[in-house]
N, CA, C and O atoms as CSV, one atom per row, in Angstrom:
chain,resi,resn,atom,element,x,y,z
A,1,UNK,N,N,0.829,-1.194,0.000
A,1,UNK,CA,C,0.000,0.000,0.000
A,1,UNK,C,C,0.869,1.251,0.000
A,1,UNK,O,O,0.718,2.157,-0.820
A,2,UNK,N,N,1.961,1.254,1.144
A,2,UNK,CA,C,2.791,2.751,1.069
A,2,UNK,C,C,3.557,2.260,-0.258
A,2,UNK,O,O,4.374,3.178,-0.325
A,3,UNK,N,N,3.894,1.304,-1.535
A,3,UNK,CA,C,4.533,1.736,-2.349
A,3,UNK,C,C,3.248,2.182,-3.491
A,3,UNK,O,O,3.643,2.653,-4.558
A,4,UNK,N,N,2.224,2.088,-3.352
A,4,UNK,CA,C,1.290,2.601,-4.035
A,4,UNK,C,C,0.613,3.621,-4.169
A,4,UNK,O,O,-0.136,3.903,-5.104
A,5,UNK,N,N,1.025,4.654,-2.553
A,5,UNK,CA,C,0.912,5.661,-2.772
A,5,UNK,C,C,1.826,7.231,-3.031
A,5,UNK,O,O,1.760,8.418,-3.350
A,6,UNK,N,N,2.805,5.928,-2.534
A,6,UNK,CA,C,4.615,6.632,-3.240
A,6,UNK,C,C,4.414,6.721,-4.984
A,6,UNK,O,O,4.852,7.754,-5.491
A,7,UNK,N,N,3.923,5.932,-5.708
A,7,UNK,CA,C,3.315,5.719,-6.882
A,7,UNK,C,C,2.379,6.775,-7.160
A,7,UNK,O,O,2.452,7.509,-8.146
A,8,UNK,N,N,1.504,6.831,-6.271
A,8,UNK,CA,C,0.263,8.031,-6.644
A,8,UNK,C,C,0.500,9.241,-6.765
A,8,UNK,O,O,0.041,10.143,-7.465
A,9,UNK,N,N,1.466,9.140,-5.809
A,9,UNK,CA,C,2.464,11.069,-5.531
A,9,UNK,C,C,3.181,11.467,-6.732
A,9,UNK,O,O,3.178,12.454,-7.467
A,10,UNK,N,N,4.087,9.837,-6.647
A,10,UNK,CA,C,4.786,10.828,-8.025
A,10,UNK,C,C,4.224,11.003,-9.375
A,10,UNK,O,O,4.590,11.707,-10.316
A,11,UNK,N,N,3.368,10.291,-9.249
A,11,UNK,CA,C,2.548,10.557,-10.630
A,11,UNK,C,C,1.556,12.014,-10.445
A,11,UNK,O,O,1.152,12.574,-11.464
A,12,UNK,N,N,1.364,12.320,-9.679
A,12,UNK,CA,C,0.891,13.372,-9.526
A,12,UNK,C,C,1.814,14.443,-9.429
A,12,UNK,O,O,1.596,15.396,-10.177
A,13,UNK,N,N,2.890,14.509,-8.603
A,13,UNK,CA,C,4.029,15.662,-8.774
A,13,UNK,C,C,4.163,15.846,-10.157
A,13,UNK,O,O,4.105,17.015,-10.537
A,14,UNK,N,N,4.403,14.590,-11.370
A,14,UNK,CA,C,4.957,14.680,-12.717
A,14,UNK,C,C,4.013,15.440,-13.216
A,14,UNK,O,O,4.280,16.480,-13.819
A,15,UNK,N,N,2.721,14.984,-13.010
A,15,UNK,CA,C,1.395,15.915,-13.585
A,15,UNK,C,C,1.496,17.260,-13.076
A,15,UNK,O,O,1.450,18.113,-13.963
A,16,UNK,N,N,1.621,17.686,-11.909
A,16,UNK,CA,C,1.633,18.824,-11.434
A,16,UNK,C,C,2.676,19.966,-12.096
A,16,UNK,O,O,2.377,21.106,-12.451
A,17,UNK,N,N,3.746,19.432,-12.141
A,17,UNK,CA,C,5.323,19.696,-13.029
A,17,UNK,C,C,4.932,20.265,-14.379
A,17,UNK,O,O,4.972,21.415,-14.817
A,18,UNK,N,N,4.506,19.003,-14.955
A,18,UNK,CA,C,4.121,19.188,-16.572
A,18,UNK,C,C,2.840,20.344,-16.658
A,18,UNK,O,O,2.843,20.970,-17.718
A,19,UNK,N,N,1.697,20.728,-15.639
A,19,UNK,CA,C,1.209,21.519,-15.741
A,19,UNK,C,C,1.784,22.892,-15.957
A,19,UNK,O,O,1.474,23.674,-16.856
A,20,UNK,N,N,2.960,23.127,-14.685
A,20,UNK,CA,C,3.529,24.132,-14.551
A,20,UNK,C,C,4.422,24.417,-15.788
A,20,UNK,O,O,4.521,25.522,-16.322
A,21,UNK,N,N,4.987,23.414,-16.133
A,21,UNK,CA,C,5.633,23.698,-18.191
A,21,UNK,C,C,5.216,24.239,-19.200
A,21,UNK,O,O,5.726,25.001,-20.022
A,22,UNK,N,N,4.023,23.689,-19.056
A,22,UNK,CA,C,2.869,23.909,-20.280
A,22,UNK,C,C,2.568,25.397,-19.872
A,22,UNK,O,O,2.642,26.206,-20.797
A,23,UNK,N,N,2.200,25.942,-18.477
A,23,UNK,CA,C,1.781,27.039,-18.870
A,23,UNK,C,C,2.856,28.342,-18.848
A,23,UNK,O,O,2.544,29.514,-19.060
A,24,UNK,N,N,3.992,27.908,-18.585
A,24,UNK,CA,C,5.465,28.681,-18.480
A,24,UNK,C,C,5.201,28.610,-19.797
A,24,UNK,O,O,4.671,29.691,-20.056
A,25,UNK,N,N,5.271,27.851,-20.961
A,25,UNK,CA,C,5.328,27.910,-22.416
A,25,UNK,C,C,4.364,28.603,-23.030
A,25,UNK,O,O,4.823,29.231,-23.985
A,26,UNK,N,N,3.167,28.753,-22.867
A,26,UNK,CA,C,2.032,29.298,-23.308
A,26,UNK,C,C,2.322,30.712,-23.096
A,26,UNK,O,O,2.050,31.519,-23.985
A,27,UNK,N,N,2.981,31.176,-21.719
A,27,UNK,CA,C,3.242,32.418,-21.734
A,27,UNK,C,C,3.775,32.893,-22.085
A,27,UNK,O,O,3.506,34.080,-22.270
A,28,UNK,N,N,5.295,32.201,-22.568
A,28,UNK,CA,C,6.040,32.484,-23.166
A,28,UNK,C,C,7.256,32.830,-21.819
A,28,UNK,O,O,7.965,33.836,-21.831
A,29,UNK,N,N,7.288,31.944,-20.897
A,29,UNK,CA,C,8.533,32.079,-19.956
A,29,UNK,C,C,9.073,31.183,-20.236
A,29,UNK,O,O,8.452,30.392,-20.946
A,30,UNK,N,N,10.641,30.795,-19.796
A,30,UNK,CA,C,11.604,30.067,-20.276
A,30,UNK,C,C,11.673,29.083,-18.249
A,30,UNK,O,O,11.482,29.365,-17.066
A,31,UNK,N,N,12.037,28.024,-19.039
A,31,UNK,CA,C,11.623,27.271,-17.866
A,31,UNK,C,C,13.108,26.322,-18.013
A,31,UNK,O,O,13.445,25.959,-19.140
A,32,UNK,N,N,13.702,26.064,-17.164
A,32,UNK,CA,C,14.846,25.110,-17.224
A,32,UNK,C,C,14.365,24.185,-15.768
A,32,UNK,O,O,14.035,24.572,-14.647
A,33,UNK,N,N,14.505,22.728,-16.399
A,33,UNK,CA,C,14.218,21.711,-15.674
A,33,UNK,C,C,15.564,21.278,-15.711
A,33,UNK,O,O,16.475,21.274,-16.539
A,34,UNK,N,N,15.396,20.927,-14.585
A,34,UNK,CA,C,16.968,20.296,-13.643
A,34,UNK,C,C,16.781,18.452,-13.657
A,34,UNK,O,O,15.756,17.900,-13.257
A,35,UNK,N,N,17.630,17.931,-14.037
A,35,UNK,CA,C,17.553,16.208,-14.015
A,35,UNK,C,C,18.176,15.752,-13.089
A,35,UNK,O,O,19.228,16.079,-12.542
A,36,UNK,N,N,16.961,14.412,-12.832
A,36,UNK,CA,C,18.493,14.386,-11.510
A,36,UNK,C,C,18.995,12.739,-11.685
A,36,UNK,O,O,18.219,12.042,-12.337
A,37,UNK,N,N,20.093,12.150,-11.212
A,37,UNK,CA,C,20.664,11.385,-11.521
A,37,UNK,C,C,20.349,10.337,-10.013
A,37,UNK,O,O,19.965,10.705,-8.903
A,38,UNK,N,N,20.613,9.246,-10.402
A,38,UNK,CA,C,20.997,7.937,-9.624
A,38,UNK,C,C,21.554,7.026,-9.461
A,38,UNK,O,O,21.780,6.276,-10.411
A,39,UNK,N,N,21.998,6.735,-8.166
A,39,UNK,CA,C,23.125,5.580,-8.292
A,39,UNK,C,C,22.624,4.241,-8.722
A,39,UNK,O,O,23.518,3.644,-9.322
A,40,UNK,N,N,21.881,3.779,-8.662
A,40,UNK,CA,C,21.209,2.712,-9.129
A,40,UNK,C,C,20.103,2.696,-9.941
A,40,UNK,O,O,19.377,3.670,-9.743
A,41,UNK,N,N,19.587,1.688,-11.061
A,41,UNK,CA,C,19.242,1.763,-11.432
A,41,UNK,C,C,18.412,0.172,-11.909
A,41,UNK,O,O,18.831,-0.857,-12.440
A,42,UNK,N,N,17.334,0.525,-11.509
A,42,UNK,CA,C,16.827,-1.728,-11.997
A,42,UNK,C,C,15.792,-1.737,-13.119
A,42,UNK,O,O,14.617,-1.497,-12.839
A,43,UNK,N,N,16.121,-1.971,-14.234
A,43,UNK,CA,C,15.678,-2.402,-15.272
A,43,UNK,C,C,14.800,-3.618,-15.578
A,43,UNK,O,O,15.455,-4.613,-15.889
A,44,UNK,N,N,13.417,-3.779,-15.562
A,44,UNK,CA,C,12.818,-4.854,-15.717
A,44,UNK,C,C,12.171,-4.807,-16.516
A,44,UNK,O,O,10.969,-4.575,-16.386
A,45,UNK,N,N,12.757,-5.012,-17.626
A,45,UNK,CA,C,12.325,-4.780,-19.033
A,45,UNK,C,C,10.914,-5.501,-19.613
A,45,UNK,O,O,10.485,-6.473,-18.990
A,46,UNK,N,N,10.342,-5.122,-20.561
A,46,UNK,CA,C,9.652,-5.805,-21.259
A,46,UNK,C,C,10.438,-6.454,-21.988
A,46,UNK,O,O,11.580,-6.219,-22.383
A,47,UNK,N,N,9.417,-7.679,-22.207
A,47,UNK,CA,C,10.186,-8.861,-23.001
A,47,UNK,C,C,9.330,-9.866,-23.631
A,47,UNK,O,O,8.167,-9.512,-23.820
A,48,UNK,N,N,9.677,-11.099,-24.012
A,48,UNK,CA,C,9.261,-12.027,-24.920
A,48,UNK,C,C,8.662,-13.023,-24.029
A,48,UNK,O,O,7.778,-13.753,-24.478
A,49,UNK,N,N,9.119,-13.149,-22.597
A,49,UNK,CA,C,8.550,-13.955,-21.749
A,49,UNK,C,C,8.759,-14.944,-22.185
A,49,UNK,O,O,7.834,-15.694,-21.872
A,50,UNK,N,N,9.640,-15.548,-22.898
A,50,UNK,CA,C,10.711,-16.574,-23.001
A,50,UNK,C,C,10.834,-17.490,-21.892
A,50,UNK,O,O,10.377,-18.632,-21.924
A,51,UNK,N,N,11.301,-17.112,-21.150
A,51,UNK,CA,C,11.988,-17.894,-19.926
A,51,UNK,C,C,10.667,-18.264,-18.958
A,51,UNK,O,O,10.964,-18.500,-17.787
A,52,UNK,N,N,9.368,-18.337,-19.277
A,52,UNK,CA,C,8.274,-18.413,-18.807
A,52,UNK,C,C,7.252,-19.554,-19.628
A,52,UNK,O,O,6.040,-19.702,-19.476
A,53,UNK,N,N,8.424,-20.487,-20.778
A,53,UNK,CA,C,7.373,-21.344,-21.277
A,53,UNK,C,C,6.450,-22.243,-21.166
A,53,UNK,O,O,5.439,-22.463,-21.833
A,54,UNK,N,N,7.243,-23.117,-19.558
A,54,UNK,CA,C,6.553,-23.731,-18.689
A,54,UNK,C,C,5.399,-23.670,-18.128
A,54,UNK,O,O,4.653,-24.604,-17.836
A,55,UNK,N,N,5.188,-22.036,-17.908
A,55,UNK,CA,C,3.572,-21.530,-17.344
A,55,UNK,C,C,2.998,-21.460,-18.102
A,55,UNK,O,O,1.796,-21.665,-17.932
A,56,UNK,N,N,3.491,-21.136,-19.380
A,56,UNK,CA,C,3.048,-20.403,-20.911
A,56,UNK,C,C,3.491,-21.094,-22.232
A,56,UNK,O,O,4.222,-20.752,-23.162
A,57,UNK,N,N,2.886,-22.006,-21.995
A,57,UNK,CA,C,3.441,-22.813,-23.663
A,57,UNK,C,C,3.112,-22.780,-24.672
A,57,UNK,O,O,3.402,-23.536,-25.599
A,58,UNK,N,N,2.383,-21.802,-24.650
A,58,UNK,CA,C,1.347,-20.953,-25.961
A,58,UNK,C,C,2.304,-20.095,-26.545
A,58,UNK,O,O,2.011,-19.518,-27.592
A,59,UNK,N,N,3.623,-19.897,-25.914
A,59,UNK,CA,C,4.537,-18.685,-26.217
A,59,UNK,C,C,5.046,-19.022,-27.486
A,59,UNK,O,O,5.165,-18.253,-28.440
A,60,UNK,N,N,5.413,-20.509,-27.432
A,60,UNK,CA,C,6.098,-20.986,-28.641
A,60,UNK,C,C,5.753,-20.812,-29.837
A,60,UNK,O,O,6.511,-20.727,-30.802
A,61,UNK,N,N,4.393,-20.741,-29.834
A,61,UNK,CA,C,3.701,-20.802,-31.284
A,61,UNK,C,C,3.058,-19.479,-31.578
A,61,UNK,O,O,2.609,-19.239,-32.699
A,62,UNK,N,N,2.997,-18.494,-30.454
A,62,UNK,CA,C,2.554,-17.479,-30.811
A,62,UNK,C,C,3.457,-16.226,-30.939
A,62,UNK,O,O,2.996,-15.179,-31.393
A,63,UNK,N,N,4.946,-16.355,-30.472
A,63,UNK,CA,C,5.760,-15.651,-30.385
A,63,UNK,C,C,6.417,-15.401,-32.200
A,63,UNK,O,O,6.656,-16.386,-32.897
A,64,UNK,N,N,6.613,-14.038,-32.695
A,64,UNK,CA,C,6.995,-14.036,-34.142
A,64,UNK,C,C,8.701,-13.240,-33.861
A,64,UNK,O,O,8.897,-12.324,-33.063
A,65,UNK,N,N,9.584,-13.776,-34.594
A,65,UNK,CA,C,10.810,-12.939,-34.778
A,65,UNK,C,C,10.365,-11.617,-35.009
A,65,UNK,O,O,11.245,-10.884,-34.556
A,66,UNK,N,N,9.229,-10.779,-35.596
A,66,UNK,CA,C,9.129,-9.696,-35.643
A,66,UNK,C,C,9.050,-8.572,-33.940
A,66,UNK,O,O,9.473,-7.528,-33.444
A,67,UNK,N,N,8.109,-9.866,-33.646
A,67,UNK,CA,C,7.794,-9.347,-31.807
A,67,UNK,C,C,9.049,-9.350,-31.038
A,67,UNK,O,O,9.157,-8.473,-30.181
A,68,UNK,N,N,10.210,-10.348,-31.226
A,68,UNK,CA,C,11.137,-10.358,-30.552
A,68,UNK,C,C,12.457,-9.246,-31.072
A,68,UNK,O,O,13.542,-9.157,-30.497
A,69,UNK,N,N,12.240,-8.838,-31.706
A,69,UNK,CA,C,12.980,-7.935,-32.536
A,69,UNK,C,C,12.666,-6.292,-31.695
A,69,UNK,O,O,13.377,-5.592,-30.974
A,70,UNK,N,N,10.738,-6.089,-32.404
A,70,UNK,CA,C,10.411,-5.218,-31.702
A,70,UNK,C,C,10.636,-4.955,-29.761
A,70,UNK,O,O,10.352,-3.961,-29.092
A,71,UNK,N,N,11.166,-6.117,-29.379
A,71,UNK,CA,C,11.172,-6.163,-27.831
A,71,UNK,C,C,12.605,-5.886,-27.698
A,71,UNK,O,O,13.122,-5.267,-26.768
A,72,UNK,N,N,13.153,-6.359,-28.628
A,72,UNK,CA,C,14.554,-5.843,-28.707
A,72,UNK,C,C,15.027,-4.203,-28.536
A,72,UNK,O,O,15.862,-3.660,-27.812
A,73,UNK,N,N,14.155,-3.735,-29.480
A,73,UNK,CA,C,14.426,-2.360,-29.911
A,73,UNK,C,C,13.968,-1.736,-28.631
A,73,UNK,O,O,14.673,-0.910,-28.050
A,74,UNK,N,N,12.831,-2.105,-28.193
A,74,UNK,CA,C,12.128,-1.226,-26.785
A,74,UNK,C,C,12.951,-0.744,-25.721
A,74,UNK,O,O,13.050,0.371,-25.210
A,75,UNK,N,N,13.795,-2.360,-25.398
A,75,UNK,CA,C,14.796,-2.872,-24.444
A,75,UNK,C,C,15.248,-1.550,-24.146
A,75,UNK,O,O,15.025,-0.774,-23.217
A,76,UNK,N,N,16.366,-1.471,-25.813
A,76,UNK,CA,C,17.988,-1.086,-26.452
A,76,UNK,C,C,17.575,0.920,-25.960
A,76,UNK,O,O,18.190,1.866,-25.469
A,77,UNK,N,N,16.310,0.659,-26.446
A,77,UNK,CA,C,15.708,2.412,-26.060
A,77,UNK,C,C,15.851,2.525,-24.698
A,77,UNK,O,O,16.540,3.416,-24.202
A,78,UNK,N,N,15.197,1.612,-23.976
A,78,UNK,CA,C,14.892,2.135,-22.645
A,78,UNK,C,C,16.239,2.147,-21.680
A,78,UNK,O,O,16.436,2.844,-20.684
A,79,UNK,N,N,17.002,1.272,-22.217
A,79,UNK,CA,C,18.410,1.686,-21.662
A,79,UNK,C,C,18.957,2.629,-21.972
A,79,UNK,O,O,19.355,3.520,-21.223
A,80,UNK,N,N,19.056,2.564,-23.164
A,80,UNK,CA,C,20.062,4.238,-23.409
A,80,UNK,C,C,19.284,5.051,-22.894
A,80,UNK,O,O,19.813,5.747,-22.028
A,81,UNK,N,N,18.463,5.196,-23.044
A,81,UNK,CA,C,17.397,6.778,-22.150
A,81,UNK,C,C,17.625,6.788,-20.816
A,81,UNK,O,O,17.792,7.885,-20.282
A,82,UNK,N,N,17.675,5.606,-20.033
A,82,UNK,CA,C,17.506,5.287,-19.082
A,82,UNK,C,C,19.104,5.478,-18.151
A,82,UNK,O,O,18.948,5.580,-16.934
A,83,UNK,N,N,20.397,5.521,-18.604
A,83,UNK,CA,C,21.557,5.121,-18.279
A,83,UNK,C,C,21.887,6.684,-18.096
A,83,UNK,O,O,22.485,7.324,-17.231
A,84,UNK,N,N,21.016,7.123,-19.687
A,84,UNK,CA,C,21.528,8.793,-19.010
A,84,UNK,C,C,21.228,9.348,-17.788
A,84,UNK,O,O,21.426,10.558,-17.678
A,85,UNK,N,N,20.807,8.755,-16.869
A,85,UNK,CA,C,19.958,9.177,-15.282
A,85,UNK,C,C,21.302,8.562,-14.248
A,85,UNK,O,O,21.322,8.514,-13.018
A,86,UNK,N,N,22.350,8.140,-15.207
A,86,UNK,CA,C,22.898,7.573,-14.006
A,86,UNK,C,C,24.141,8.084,-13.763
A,86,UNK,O,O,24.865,8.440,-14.693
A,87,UNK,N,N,24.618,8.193,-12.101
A,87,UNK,CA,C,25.354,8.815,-11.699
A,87,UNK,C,C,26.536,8.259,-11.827
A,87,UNK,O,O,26.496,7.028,-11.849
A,88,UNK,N,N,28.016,8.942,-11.960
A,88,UNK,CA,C,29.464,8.459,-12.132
A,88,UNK,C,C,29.390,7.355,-10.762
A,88,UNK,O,O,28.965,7.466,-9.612
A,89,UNK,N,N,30.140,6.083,-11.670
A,89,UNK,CA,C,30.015,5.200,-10.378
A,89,UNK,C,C,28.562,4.077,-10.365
A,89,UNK,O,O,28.570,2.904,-9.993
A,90,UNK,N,N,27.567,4.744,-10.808
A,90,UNK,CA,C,26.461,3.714,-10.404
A,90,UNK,C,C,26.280,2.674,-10.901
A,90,UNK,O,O,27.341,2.271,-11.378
A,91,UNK,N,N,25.288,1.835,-11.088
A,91,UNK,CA,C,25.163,0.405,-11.319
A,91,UNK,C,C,23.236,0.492,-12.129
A,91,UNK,O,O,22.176,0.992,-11.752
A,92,UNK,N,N,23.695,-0.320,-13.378
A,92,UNK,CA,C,22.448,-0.476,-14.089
A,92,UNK,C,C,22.325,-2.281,-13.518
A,92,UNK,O,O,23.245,-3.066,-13.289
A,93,UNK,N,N,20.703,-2.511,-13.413
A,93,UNK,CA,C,20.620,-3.958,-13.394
A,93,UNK,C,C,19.901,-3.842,-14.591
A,93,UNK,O,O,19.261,-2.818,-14.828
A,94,UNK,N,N,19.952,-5.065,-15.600
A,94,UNK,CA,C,19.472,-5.121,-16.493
A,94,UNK,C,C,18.734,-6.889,-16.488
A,94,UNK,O,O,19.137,-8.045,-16.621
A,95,UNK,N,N,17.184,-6.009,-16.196
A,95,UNK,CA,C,16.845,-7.723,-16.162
A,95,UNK,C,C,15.789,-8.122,-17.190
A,95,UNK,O,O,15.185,-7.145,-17.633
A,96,UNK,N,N,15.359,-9.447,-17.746
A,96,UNK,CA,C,14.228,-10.059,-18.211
A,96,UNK,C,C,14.059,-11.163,-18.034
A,96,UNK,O,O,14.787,-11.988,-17.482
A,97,UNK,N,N,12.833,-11.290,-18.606
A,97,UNK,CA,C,12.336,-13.290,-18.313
A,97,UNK,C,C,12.639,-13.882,-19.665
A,97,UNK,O,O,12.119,-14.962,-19.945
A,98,UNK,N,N,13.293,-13.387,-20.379
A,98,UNK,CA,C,13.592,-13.987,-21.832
A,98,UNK,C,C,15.028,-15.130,-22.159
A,98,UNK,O,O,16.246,-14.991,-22.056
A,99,UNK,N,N,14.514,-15.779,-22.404
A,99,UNK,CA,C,15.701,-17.014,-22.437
A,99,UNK,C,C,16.657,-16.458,-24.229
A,99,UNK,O,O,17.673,-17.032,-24.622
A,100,UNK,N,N,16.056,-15.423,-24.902
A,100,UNK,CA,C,16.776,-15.128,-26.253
A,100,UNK,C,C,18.021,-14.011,-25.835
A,100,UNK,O,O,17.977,-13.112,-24.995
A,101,UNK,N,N,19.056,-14.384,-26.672
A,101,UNK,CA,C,20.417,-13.797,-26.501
A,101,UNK,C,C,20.165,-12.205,-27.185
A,101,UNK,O,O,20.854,-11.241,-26.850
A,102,UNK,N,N,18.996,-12.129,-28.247
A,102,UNK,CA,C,18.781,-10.558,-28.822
A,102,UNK,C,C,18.454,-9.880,-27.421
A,102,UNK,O,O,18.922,-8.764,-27.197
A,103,UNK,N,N,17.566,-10.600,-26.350
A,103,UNK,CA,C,16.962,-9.591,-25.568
A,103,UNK,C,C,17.994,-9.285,-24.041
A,103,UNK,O,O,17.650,-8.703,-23.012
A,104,UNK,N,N,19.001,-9.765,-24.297
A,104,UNK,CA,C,19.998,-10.006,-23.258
A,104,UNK,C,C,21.272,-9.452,-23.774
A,104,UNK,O,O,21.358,-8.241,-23.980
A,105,UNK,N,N,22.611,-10.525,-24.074
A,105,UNK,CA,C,23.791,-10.316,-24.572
A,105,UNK,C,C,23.538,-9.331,-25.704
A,105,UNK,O,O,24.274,-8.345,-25.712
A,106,UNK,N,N,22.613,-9.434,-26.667
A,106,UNK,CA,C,22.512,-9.157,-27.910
A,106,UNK,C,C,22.764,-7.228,-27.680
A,106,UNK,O,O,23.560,-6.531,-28.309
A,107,UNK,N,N,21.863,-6.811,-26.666
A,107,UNK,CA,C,21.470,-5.896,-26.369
A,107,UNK,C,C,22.319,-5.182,-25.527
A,107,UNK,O,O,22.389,-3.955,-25.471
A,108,UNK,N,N,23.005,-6.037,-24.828
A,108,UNK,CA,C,24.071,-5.490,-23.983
A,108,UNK,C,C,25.437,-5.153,-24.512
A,108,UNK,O,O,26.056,-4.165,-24.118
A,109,UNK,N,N,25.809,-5.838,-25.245
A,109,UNK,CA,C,26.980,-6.046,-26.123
A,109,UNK,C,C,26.692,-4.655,-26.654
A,109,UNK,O,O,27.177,-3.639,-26.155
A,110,UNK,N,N,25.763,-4.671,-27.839
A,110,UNK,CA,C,25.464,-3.103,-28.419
A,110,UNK,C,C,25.437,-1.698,-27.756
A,110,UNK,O,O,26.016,-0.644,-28.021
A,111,UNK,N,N,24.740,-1.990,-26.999
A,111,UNK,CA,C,24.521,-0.887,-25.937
A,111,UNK,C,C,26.294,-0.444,-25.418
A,111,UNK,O,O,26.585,0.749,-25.508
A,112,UNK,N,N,27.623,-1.647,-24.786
A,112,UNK,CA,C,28.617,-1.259,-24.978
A,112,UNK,C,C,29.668,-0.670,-25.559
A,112,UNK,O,O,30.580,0.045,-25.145
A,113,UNK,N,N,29.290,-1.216,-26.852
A,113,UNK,CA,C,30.201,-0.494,-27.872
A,113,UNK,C,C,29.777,0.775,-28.154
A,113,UNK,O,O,30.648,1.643,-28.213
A,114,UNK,N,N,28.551,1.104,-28.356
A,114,UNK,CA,C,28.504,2.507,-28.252
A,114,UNK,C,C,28.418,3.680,-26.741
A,114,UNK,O,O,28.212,4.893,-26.702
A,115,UNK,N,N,28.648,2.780,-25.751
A,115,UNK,CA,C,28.728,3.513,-24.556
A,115,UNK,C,C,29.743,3.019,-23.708
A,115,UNK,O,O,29.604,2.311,-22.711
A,116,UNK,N,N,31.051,3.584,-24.341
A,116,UNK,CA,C,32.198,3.190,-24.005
A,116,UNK,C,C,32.445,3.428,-22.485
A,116,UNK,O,O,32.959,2.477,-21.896
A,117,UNK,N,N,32.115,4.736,-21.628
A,117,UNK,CA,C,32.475,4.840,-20.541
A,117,UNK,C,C,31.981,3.833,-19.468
A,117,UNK,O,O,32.386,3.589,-18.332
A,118,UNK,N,N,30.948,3.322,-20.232
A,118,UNK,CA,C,30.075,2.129,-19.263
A,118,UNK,C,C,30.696,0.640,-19.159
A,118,UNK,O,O,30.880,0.084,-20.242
A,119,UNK,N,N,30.987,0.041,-18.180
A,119,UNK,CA,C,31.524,-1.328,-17.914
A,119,UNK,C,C,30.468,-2.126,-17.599
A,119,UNK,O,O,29.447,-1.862,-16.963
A,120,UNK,N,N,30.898,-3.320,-18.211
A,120,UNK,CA,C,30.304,-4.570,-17.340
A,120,UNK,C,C,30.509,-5.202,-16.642
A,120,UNK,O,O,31.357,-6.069,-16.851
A,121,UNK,N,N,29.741,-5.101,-15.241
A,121,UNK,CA,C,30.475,-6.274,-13.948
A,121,UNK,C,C,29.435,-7.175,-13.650
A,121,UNK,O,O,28.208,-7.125,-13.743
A,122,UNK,N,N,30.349,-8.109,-13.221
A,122,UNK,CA,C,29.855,-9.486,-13.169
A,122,UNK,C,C,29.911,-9.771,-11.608
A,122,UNK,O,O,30.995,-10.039,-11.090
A,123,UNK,N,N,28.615,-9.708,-10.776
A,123,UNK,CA,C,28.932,-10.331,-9.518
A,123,UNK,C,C,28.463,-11.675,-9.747
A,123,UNK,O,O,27.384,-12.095,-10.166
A,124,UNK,N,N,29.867,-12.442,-9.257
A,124,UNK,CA,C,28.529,-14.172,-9.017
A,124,UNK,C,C,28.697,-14.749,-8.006
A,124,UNK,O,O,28.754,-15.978,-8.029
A,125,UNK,N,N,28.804,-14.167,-7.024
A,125,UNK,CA,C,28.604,-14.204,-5.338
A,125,UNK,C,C,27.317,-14.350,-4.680
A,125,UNK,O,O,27.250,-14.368,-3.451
């Protein structure tokens, strides 16, 4: 319940925010929004639900390389958008229920080479 209304707030602050934008713009005032960054970050991506065939064995036959592609791309977005929030030092988790290497390695690998300052660590403790 208190993370649901931690939920309600901030969705309402964002609304409240975006009100105050919209009408700074209409008036024609200049508005600078400040971002703010975090040390952590947990990623629970949408996905193919792959790794869920057991509950869901309908997945097999209804799942298309086009859908897994498109889940790909969603991923690859929501990280890069998402990484820019993060502070020198912090830690992305990057998770899904997908047993496919596009929605995992595939995605991670890419996401590295073009975001060189970013490392990959491996805890397996």
């Amino acid at each position: 319940l208190l993370e649901l209304q931690e939920s309600e707030n901030f969705f309402n602050e964002v609304e409240s925010r975006w009100r105050l934008v919209e009408t700074a713009w209409k008036l024609g005032v200049a508005v600078r929004l400040v971002q703010v960054k975090y040390d952590k970050i947990l990623l629970d991506l949408p996905c193919s639900s792959s790794g869920t065939i057991r509950k869901n064995p309908d997945i097999k036959w209804k799942l298309t390389n086009a859908e897994i592609k498109e889940f790909q791309y969603t991923q690859y977005n929501i990280l890069t958008n998402l990484s820019k929030l993060l502070n020198i030092n912090g830690e992305i988790i990057y998770s899904t229920c997908s047993l496919f290497s596009e929605e995992n390695e595939e995605n991670i690998i890419h996401f590295l080479k073009n975001y060189v300052k970013i490392q990959l660590y491996y805890n397996c403790s």
